[in-house]
Phi, psi and omega in degrees: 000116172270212220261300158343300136002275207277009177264306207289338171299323179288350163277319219283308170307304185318305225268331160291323183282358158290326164315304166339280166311301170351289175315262189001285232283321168306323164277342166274350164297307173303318192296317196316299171319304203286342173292288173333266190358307193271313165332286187285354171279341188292295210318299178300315167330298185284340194251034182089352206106345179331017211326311190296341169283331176300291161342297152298297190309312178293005173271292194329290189327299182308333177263011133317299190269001173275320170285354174283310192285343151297340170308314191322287154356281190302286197318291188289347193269348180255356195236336213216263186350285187327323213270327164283305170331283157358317166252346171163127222280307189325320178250035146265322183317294177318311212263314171341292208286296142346291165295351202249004173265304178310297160346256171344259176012275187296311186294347184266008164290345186266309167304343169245012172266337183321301173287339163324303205283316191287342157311270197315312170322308210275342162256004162255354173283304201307306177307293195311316173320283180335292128026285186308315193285331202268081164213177181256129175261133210223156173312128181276340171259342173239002190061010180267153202302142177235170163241095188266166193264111185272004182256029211246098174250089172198166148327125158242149144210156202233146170299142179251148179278359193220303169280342187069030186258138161303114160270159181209138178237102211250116170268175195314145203277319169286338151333295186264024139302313192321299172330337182252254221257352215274308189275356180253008150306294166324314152297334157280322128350296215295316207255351170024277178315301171320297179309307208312314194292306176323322158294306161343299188277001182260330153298325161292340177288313222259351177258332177305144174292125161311134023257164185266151167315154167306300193295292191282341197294305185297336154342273176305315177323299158334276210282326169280013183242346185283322181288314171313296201301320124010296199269319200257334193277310175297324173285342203255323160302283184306294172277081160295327170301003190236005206287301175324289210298314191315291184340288176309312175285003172258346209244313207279306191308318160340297190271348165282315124017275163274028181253317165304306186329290193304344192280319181290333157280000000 
């Protein structure tokens, strides 16, 4: 075999066992995710409803499995890159480019798998919460059956119909969790697509050479307000008692809004 022979054969090794190493590192990224996943469906489960902790954990994991996706990084520039250079730059060129699209792949598997689970969390908490509500309430001075508003993640207080005593009703501390980031996360899973598309324009505005066409600025206009409105109008459906506030946070994405615009021109 001559020496041109065994040199290209000998990249030909480098480049399978980097491939190799990849794969691996890619299935241990997928097992890792499907591991979280169970994990924190455990977590909640076991601690009762905790939700904010589950959360804080899944911050923990997720930056586990973000240092995992650093080995790529390490591994070829102290381990691998040299020993192919060395025999031919081009497909060192290649493989730069190669790696940094495989990178890119997996991280970007982490922010829709993020929302996936706090979507699957924020709807086992929300039954279970909901759960807490669904009993019968009764008068305190007279015991007759009251009626409260179950769509209320709040204090109530209600008049009893038959004796007139002021009642105060304080629901469950995961009750009135339900009210804050719990349904929109659940509505925002919902919307997926919407988000996806939404994003989809904001990397292309944001990859553009300033200033971006006009044609795409309107796009992305569309597809975030389509999304919003969209998102809040659903959240305002579930939590009605909250129609200000949903309201108020559609008025601030307006402005948040041209304010993202100006930064891209």
């Amino acid at each position: 075999m001559g020496k041109e022979a065994k040199k290209k054969e000998k990249v030909q090794e480098l480049v399978r066992r980097w491939e190799a190493f990849l794969e691996k590192i890619e299935q241990r990224f997928n097992d890792s995710l499907d591991q979280v996943e169970e994990a924190l469906v455990s977590q909640l489960l076991e601690s009762d409803y905790d939700y904010n902790t589950c959360i804080s954990s899944m911050g923990s994991m997720l930056a586990q499995i973000r240092e995992l996706l650093k080995k790529i990084d390490k591994t070829w520039d102290k381990e691998v890159r040299d020993q192919i250079e060395e025999l031919d730059d081009d497909i060192v060129i290649d493989l730069d480019k190669k790696n940094s699209k495989f990178e890119d792949k997996l991280y970007y598997k982490i922010e829709p798998f993020q929302r996936k689970v706090e979507a699957k969390l924020s709807q086992l908490f929300y039954d279970h919460a909901v759960a807490t509500a669904n009993k019968d309430y009764h008068c305190s001075q007279c015991n007759a059956p009251i009626d409260i508003e179950k769509d209320l993640f709040r204090a109530q207080y209600v008049n009893c119909k038959f004796c007139g005593t002021a009642n105060t009703f304080e629901p469950d501390i995961k009750f009135k969790t339900i009210g804050w980031n719990i349904i929109e996360n659940i509505e925002a899973y919902n919307l997926e697509e919407e988000y996806r598309k939404m994003m989809k324009l904001e990397d292309k505005i944001s990859d553009h050479r300033p200033p971006p066409p006009a044609d795409l600025v309107e796009r992305y206009r569309e597809a975030y307000f389509d999304y919003y409105s969209k998102l809040y109008a659903a959240c305002k459906k579930r939590n009605p008692m909250q129609k200000d506030f949903y309201d108020n946070a559609m008025k601030n994405r307006t402005s948040d809004f041209e304010m993202d615009i100006k930064r891209y021109s």
